[in-house]
C-alpha positions in Angstrom: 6.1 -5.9 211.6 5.0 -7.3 208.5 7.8 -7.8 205.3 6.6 -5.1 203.6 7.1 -2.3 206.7 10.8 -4.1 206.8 12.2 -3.2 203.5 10.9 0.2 204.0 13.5 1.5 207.0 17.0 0.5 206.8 18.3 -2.6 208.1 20.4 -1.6 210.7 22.7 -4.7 208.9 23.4 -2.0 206.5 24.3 1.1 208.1 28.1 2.0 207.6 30.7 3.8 209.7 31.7 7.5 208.1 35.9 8.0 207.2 36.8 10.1 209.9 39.6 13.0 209.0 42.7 13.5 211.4 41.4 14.7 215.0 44.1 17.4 214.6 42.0 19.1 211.9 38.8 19.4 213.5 40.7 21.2 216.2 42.4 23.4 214.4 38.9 24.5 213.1 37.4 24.7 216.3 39.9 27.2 217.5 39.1 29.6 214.5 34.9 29.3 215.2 32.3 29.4 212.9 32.1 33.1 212.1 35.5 33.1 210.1 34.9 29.5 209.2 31.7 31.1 207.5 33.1 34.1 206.3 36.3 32.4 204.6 34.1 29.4 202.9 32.1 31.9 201.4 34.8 34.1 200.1 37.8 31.9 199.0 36.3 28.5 199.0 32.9 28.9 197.2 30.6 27.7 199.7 28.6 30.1 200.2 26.3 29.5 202.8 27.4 26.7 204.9 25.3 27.5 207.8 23.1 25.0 209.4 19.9 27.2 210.1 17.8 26.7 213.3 19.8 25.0 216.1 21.1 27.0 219.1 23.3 25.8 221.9 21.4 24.3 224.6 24.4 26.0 226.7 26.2 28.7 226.2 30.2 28.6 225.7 30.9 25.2 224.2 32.7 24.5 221.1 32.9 21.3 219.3 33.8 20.2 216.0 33.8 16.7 214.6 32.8 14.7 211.6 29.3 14.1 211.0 27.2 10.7 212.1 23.9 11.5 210.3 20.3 10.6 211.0 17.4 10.6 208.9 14.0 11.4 209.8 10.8 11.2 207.5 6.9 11.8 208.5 5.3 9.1 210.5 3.4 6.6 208.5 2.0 3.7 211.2 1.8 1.1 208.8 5.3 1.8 208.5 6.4 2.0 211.9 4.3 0.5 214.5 4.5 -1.6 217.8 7.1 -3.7 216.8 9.9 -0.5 217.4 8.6 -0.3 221.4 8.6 -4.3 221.6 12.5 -4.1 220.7 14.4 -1.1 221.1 16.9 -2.4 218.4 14.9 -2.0 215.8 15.1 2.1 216.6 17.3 3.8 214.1 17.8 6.6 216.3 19.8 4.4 218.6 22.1 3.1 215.9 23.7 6.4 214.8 25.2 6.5 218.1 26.8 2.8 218.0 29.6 3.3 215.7 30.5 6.8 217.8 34.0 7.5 218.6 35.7 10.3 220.5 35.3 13.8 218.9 32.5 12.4 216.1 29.1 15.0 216.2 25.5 13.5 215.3 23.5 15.4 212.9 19.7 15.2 212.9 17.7 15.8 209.9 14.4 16.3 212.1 12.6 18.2 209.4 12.2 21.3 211.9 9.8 19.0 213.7 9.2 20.6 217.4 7.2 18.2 218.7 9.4 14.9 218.7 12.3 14.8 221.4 15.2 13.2 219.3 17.0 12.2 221.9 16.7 12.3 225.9 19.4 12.4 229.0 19.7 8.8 229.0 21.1 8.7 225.3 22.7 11.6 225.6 24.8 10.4 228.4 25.7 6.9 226.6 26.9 9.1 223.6 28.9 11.4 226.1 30.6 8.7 227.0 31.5 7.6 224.4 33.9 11.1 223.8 31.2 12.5 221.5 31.7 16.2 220.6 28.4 17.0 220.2 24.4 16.5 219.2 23.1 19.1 216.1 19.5 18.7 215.7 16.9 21.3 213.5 14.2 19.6 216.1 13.8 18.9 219.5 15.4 16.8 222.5 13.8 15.9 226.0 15.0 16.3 229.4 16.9 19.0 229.0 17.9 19.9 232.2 19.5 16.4 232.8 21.2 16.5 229.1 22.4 20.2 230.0 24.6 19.2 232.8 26.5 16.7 230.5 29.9 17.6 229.0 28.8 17.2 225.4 28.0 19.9 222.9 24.1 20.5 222.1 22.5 22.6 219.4 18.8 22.1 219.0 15.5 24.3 217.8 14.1 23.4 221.5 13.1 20.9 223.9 9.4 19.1 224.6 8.4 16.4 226.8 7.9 14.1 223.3 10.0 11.0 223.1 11.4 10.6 219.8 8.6 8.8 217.6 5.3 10.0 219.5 4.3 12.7 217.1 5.1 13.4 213.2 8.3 12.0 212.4 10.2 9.1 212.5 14.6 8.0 212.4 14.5 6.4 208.6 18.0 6.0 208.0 21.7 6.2 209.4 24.9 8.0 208.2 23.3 8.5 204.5 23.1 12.6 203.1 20.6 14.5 205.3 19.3 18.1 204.7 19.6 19.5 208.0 18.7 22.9 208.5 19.0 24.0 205.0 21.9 22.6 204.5 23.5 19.3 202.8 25.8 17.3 205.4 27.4 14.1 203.9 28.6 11.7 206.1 32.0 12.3 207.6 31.8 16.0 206.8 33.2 18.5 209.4 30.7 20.6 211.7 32.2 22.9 213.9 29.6 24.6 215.9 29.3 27.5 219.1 27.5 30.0 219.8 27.3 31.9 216.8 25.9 28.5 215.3 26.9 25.4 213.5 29.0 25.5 210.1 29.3 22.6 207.4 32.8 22.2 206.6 33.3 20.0 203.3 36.0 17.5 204.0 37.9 18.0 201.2 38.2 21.7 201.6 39.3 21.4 205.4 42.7 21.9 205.1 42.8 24.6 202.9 39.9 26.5 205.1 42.3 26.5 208.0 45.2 27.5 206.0 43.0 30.8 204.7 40.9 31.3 208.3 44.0 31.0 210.3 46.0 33.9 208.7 42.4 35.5 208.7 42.7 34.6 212.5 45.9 36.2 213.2 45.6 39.3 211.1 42.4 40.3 212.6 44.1 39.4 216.5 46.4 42.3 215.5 43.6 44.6 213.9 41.7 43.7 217.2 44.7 45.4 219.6 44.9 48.8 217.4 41.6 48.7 216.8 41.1 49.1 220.8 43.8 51.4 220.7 41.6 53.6 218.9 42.8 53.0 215.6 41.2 54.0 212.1 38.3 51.4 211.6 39.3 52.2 207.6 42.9 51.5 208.0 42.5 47.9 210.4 39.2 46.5 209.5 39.7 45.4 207.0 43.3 45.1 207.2 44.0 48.1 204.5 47.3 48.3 202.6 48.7 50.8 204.3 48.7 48.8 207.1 50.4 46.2 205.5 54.2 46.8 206.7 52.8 47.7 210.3 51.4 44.9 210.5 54.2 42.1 209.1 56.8 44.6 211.5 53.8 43.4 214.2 54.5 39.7 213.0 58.1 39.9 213.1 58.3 41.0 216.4 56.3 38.0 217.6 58.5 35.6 215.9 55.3 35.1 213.6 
């Protein structure tokens, strides 16, 4: 690789480690799901479309939700990256995001929508799983997918192809720097919850009070759920109306809520 190509990707000297928020958080926003996650950012928190558009769980029934471990990808220019990334696997970006992983961290993948690169395959996938990684979020492509299925790691994707990561139009650029990602702007260290309605952005600093909003969200729409089954009024439990206000604090109070 000549000089020139060298300052063009990131040193992997440079890359830094994300500031990871309490693991007790990203739980407590895992068990609310992205749906209300959604809803809530939108209507009290001013973010009002926090969706990650295009990925869908490789498997269905797995819910994960971690900061953010980002990866770049830009179109392929040769002169820029050439033999020298094959001749020594180190000098592959896409392998450095995954060094610095910890238990319950999730890798986002700015992949540009590309469908013909496989990001990741089993092998890296499995290395990352065992490292307690939550989960993989990709708008793009991973290969061997029926190996990387079995795993017990989260994995939301566009698709899967036979392509390894750099064979087509796109190559990793840079590590744990602001990606798009799906239409959407993900920091590094920011929250993604994802199941499989999707994958939400939560904005670190707006965490806390996102759980404090979803969970009474959460608790009043467990009890609109019962009556609602019980053949309730669709007007009087959803939403929760007024006049099912004290029925539903007397529903509360009998639960030691």
């Amino acid at each position: 690789m000549q000089k020139s190509e060298e300052a063009a990707l990131q040193d992997p000297a440079d890359i830094k480690d994300i500031v990871r928020p309490p693991r007790a958080l990203c739980e407590a926003l895992a068990k609310i799901g992205t749906a209300t996650l959604s809803s809530e950012l939108a209507q009290k928190l001013g973010i009002r479309d926090a969706q990650i558009r295009g990925p869908r769980p490789l498997k269905k029934g797995h819910t994960a939700a971690g900061p953010a471990l980002t990866l770049q990808c830009m179109p392929k220019r040769e002169d820029l990256y050439g033999a020298a990334e094959y001749e020594d696997p180190e000098k592959q970006l896409h392998r450095h995001v995954m060094y610095p992983a910890q238990e319950g961290d999730m890798i986002v993948v700015d992949a540009r929508g590309d469908m013909g690169s496989g990001i990741f395959g089993e092998m890296m996938l499995t290395f990352f799983a065992g490292r307690g990684g939550a989960g993989v979020v990709i708008d793009g492509c991973i290969r061997d997918s029926s190996e990387a299925e079995k795993l017990d790691l989260g994995i939301w994707v566009k698709g899967v192809t036979p392509n390894y990561h750099a064979q087509t139009n796109i190559i990793p650029f840079a590590v744990n720097v602001p990606v798009a990602c799906g239409g959407c702007l993900v920091m590094p260290g920011d929250i993604i919850v994802a199941d499989d309605d999707g994958v939400v952005l939560v904005p670190v600093a707006l965490a806390e009070q996102l759980v404090e909003h979803a969970g009474s969200h959460v608790e009043w729409e467990e009890f609109a759920r019962i009556r609602l089954s019980e053949g309730g009024d669709l007007r009087r439990y959803y939403p929760l109306s007024p006049e099912a206000e004290a029925e539903y604090q007397a529903w509360k109070a009998a639960r030691g809520r």
